[in-house]
C-alpha atoms as one frame of an Amber mdcrd trajectory, in Angstrom:
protein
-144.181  54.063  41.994-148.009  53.159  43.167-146.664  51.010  46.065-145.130
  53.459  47.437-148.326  55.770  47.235-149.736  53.028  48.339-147.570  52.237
  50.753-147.050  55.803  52.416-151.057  56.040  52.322-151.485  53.056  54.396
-148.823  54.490  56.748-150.387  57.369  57.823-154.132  55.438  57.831-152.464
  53.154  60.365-150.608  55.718  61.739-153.984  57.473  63.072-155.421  53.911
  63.543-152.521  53.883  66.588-153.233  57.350  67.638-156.819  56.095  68.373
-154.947  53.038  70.432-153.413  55.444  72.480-156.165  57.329  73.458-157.858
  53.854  74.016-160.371  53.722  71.124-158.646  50.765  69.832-156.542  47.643
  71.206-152.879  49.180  70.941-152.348  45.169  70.247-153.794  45.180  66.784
-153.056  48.706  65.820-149.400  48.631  66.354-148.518  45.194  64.118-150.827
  46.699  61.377-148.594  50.379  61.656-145.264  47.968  61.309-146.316  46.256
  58.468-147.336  48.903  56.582-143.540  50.842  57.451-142.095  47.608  56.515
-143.633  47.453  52.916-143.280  50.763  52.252-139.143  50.512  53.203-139.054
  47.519  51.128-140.743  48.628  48.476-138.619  51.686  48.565-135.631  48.919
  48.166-137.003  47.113  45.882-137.179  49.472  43.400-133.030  50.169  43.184
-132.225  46.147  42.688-130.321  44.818  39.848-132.263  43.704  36.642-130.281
  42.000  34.751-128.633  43.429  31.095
């Protein structure tokens, strides 16, 4: 359950990072990889959770 905190948190940090790219605070070339990772982690971490175990 805390990497999906974790997860979501760093979503919307990066999320703002890329708002700043648009407006041209920040290289939209940095900003946008770091939002995608942090969307991909937090969907497979999200995943990850529902797997089989094992009895």
């Amino acid at each position: 359950m805390l990497h999906i905190v974790f997860g979501v948190a760093l979503t919307v940090v990066f999320f703002f990072l890329n708002i700043l790219g648009w407006m041209h605070m920040l290289p939209l070339y940095i900003t946008s990889p770091l939002l995608f990772v942090s969307i991909l982690f937090t969907i497979s971490r999200f995943n990850h959770r529902k797997t089989f175990k094992g009895f």
